[in-house]
N, C-alpha and C positions, 0 to 999 in steps of 0.2 A: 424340558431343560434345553434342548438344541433350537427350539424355537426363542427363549430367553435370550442363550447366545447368541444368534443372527442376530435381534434387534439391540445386545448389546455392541456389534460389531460394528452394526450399520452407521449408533450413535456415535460409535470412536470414531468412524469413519469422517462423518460429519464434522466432528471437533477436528480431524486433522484438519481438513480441506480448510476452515476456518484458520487453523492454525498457519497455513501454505498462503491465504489472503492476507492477515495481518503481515507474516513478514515478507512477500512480496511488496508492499508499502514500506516496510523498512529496507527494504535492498534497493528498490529505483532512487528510495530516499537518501539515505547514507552507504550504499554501496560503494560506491568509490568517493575515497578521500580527497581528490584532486576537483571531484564535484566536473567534471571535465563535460557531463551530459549538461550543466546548467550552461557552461559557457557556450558549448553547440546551438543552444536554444538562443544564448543573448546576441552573439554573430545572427542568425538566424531571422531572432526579429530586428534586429536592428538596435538593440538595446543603449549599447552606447550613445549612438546619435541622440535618441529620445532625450538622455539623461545627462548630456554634455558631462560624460564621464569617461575618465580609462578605463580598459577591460581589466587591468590591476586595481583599481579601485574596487569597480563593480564586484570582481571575485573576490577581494575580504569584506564588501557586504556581506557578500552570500555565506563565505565562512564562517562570522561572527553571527549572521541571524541562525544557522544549522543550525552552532554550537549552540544557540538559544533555545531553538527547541526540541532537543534533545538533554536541554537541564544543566548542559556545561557552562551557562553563564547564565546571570543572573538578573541581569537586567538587557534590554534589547535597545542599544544606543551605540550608533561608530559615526562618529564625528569624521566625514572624509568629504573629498571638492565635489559638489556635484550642482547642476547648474550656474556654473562660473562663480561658485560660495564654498565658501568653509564652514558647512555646519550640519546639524545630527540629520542623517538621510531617513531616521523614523519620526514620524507625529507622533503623538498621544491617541488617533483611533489606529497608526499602526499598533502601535505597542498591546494596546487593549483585543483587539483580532487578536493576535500572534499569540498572544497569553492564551486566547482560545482555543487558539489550535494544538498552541502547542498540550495542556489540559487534555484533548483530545487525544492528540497522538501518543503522547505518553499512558494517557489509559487504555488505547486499543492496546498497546505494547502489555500492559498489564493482564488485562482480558487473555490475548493471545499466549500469555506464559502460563495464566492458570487453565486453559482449554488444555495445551501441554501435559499440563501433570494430570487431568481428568482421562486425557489418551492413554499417559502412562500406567494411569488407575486402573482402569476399562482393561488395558490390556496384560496387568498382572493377576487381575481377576480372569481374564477367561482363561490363563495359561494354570492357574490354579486349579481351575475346574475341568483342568484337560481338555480343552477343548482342540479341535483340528485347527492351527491358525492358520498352517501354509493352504489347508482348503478355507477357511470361513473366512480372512480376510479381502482376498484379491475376489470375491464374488458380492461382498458386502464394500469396499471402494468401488466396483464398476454401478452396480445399484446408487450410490451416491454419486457419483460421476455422472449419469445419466440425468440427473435432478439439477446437481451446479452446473453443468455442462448447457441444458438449456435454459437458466435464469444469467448466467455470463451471455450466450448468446442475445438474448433479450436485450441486458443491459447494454451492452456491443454496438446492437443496431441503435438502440434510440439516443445514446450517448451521439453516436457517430450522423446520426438524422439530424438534432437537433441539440446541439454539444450544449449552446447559453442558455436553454429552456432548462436542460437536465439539470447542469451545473448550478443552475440558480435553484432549483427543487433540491438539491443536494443541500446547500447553505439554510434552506428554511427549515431541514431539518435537523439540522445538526448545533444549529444556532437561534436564539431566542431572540436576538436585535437583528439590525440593520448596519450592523459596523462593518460588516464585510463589503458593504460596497462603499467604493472608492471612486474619485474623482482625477484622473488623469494631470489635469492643472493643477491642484493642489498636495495631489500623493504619489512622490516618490515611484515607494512600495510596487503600485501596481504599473507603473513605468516599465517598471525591472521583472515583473513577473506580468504578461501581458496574459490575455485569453485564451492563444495561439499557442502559449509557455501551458497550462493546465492542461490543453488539446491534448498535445502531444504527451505529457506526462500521465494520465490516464490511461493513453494502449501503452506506455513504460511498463505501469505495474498491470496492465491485464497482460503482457508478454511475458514478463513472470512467472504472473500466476498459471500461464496455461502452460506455459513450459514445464512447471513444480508438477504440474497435475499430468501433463505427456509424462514425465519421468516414472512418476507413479504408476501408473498404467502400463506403463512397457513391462515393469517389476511385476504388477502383478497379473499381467499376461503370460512374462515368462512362468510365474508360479501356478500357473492353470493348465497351461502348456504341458511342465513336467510333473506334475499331479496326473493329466493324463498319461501321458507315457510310463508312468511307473505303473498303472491302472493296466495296461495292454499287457504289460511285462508279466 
């Protein structure tokens, strides 16, 4: 029975840390409403210049594509000035991407809500079965900790070795065309979101996630910590 439990704890364990990745991708994503990290990035690269745009333009792009792929709006189309013209800053392969992604993201979001209630499952079960959680939990997250801890490393270095190699391996799997790649003269889109914009937003959501997972860890060190101490007592 106690060996049952560990490996049912370890799995919870699993789905959290799964659960702590998915919405770290939603917090660097839609964390702040003002979108203020995007405009750092577009000062940064130079965004405006590229797009002979105002930074007021550029950020209701950004607004209106959010809203897009987060399901608040319904089609991906803002008619605003950009290269000395009045007209729609998305194509027809943006449109078609962005429906991709968005597909995507809105299904991790899903994925990440039912791992949630599998956590929540896992863990009404062991509390059922009486199990010790303040001891079987914080020994069953460092065991998993120890596994995500060096496949994030991994991913860290080779991301940061070789950002366009990974990032292009990233799209061949997640995507079954070639619409993701984009032409500087003829698309907007990647004007405004440059390679240097993805760079940076990548260690966004690993600062995140390793923040979510230091936080974790401190909790259940303290819980291991006072597990002993009551054991001397």
């Amino acid at each position: 029975m106690k060996q049952t439990q560990k490996i049912s704890a370890v799995i919870m364990m699993f789905l959290l840390i799964g659960v702590l990745l998915l919405t770290s991708f939603q917090v660097a994503i839609y964390g702040d409403s003002q979108y203020r990290f995007y405009e750092r990035e577009y000062k940064k690269y130079q965004v405006a210049d590229s797009l002979n745009m105002t930074m007021d333009n550029i950020m209701d792009v950004t607004d209106q594509m959010m809203a897009y792929l987060i399901g608040k709006k319904a089609e991906l189309s803002v008619i605003t000035d950009v290269d000395g013209e009045t007209q729609d800053f998305f194509n027809e392969q943006d449109r078609f991407h962005m429906g991709e992604v968005k597909d995507l993201f809105l299904g991790g979001l899903k994925i990440r809500n039912i791992m949630l209630v599998a956590v929540l499952l896992i863990l009404i079960l062991l509390a059922a079965r009486k199990a010790d959680l303040i001891k079987l939990l914080p020994r069953a997250y460092f065991v998993t900790l120890g596994i995500t801890g060096v496949i994030t490393i991994v991913l860290g270095v080779l991301f940061a070795s070789d950002f366009d190699k990974y990032f292009r391996i990233f799209h061949e799997i997640f995507f079954d065309n070639d619409q993701w790649m984009f032409d500087p003269a003829t698309d907007y889109m990647i004007r405004m979101l440059p390679e240097g914009f993805f760079y940076d937003f990548v260690f966004r959501i690993g600062g995140f996630f390793v923040g979510s997972l230091a936080v974790l860890g401190v909790v259940s060190a303290v819980c291991i910590f006072i597990e002993k101490r009551k054991k001397k007592n």
